[in-house]
N, C-alpha and C positions, 0 to 999 in steps of 0.2 A: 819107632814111634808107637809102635801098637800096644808093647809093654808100657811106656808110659801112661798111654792113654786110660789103659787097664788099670798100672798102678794109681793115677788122678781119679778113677772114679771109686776106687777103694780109698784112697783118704776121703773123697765126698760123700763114703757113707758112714766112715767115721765121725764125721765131723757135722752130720743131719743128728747122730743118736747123740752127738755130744751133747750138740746146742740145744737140741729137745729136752736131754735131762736137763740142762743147767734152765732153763727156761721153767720146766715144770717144778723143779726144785726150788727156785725162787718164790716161782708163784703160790705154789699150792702148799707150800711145807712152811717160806717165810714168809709170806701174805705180800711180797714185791708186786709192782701194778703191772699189768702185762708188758708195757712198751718197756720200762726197763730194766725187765727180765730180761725180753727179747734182745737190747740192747747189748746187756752183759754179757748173756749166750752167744751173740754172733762177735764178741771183740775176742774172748774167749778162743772161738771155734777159728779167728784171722791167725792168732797165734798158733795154734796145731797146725793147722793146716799151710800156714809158711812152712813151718820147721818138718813135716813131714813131706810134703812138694816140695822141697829145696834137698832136703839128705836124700830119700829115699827115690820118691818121683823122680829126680834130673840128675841127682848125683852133684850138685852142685857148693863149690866150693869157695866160692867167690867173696870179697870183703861184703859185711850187712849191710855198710853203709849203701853200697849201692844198688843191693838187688832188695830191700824192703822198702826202699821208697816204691821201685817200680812194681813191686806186689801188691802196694797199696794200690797203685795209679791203675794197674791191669782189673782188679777188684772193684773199684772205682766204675771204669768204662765198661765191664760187666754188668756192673748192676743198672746203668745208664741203659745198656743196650736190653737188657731182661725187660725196663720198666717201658720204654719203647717199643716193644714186641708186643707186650700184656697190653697197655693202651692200643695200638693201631687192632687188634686180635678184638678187642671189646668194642670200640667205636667203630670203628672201617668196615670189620667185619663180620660184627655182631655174635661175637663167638660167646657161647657159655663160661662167662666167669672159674666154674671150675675146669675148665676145660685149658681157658686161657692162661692161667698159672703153670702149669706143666711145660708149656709153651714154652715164654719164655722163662722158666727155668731152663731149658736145653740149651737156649741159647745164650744165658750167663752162662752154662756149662762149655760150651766151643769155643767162648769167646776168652773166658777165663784160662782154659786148658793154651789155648793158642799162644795166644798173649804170656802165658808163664813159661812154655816152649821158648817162645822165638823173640821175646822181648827181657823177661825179667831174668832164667835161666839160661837163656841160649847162649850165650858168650862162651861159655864153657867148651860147646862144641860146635864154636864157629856158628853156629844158629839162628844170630842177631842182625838181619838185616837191619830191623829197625833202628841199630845204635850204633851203627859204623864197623860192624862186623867183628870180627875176634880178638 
């Protein structure tokens, strides 16, 4: 698991310089509006980082049909859980805005890492409780 972990955070630094360029590229070079630069940057950055956490990260070799739905849905409930950290971190507990971002980004990051482990990759090596196992 640790080599995973290691390898998931090397595609999440991939995949920050990607969507940055493609973001800054839109914006500052073809005068794109921030939100969707941002937008294209991160559908962009969904694609790499399946196809790099699925070969690479897990080793997995499973039909698309069914493990990019659940990448989608794992992605999904990350970023659900990210924006519910960054709100309760601001309102609850009056945390510094710059501070609360990092926050929950760690925690899209566990919850993403987990979730593509044991729900969207994990069939491969038995790993899936969540889907009725191997």
């Amino acid at each position: 698991m640790l080599i995973q972990a290691v390898r998931f955070g090397m595609v999440g630094v991939i995949n920050t310089l990607a969507a940055l360029s493609i973001i800054y590229l839109l914006m500052f070079w073809l005068f794109v509006d921030p939100v969707p630069a941002n937008a294209v940057g991160y559908a962009v950055v969904v694609a790499i980082s399946f196809s790099l956490n699925r070969k690479w990260t897990f080793g997995d070799t499973d039909d698309l049909k069914r493990t990019l739905p659940r990448y989608i849905l794992v992605l999904i409930v990350a970023y659900i859980a990210n924006l519910c950290v960054l709100i309760f971190c601001l309102t609850a507990l009056n945390t510094n805005s710059y501070l609360s971002q990092p926050i929950g980004m760690a925690v899209y990051t566990v919850v993403n890492f987990l979730g593509s482990r044991y729900y969207t990759f994990g069939r491969r090596n038995g790993l899936s409780p969540l889907c009725g196992g191997a």
